[in-house]
C-alpha positions in Angstrom: 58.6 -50.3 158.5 57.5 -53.5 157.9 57.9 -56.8 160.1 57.3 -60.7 159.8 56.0 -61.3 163.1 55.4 -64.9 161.9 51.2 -64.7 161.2 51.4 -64.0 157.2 48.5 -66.4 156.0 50.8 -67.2 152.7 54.1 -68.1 154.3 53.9 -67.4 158.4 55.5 -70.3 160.5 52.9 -69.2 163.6 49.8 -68.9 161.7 47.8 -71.8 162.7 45.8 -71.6 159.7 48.1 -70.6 156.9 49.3 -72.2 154.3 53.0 -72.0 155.5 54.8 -72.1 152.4 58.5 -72.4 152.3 60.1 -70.6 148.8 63.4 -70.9 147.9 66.1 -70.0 144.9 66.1 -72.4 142.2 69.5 -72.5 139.9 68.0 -70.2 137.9 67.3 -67.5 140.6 63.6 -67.8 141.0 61.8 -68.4 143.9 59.7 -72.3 144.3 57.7 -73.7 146.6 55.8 -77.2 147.1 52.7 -77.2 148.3 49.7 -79.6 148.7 46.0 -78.3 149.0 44.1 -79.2 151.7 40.1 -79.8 151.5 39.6 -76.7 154.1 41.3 -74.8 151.0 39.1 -76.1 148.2 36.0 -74.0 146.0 34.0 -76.5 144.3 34.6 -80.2 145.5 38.5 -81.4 145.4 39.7 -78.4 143.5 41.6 -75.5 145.1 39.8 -72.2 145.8 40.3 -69.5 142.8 41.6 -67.1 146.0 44.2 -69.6 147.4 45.2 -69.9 143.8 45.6 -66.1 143.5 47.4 -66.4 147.0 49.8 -69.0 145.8 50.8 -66.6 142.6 51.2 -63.4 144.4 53.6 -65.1 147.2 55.8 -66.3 145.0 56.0 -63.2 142.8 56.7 -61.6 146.4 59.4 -64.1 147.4 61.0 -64.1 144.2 61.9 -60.8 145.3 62.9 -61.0 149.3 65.4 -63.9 147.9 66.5 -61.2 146.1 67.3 -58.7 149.2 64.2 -56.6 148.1 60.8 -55.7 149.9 57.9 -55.6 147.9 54.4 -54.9 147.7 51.8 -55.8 145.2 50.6 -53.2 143.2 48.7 -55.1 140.3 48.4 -58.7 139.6 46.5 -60.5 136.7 45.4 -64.3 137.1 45.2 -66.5 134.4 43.3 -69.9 135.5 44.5 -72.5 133.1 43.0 -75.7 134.8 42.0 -76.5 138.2 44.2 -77.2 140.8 43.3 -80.4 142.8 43.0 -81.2 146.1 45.4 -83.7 147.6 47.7 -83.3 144.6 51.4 -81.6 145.1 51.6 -78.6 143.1 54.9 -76.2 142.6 54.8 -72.3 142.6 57.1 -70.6 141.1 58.2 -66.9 141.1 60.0 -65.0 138.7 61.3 -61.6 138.3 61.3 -60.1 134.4 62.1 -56.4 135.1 63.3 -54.7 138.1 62.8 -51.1 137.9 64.0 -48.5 140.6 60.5 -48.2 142.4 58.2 -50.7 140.6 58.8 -54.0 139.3 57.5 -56.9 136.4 56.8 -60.4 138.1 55.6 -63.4 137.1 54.3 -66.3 138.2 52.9 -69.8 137.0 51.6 -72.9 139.1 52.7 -76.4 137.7 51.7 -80.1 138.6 53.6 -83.3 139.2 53.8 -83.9 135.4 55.1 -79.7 134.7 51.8 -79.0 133.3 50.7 -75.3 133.8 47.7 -74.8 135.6 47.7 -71.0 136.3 49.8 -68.5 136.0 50.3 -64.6 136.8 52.1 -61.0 136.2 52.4 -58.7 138.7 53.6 -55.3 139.1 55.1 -55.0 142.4 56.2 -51.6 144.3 60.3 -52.1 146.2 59.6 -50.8 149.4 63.0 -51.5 150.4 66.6 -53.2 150.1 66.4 -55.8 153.2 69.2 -55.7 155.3 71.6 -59.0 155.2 71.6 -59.5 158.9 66.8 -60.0 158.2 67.3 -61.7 154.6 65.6 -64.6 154.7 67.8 -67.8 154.2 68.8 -69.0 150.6 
């Protein structure tokens, strides 16, 4: 159905101009990320387009449940923009799931800085397109 052929602008190793994230489970079993903005990523000067931010959110929703062994797609997401994220300053994304239904489920999301402060944060309702075979998950 669906494959990762390496070019996904959020997380794909091959894509020369993604962002290339790398999430992973916390001890809590949500899914976090580092990530630095870049000025070829910004909005207004040294702060980190409002799209990138919404890109950030969503992939980490979305990776919060492939750690899982699920395959999801977004089917809502709503944005909060608390403060702006900088340019040249190491962020942390983090994905979380809050209800996992049969066919739909209730993620959130939230975008910290070095000192834990929030700077934007998200829900998303996301649709399981399927369980992920063990032999594809992607590694914990």
């Amino acid at each position: 159905m669906f494959e990762d052929d390496g070019k996904c602008f959020a997380c794909g190793h091959d894509n020369p101009i993604g962002l290339k994230l790398l999430f992973e489970l916390d001890g809590e079993g949500r899914s976090v990320a580092t990530f630095v903005p870049q000025r070829n990523f910004q909005g207004f000067s040294k702060v980190l387009h409002g799209g990138i931010v919404c890109t950030l959110l969503d992939e980490a929703m979305a990776w919060a449940m492939i750690l899982h062994g699920y395959l999801g797609a977004t089917v809502s997401l709503r944005v909060k923009f608390r403060k702006p994220v900088q340019i040249g300053k190491t962020v942390t994304i983090t994905g979380e799931i809050q209800r996992q239904g049969i066919k739909s489920w209730t993620m959130t999301s939230f975008i910290s800085d070095e000192c834990g402060q929030v700077l934007a944060e998200a829900e998303g309702l996301f649709g399981a397109v399927s369980k992920i075979p063990p032999e594809k998950s992607a590694p914990k």
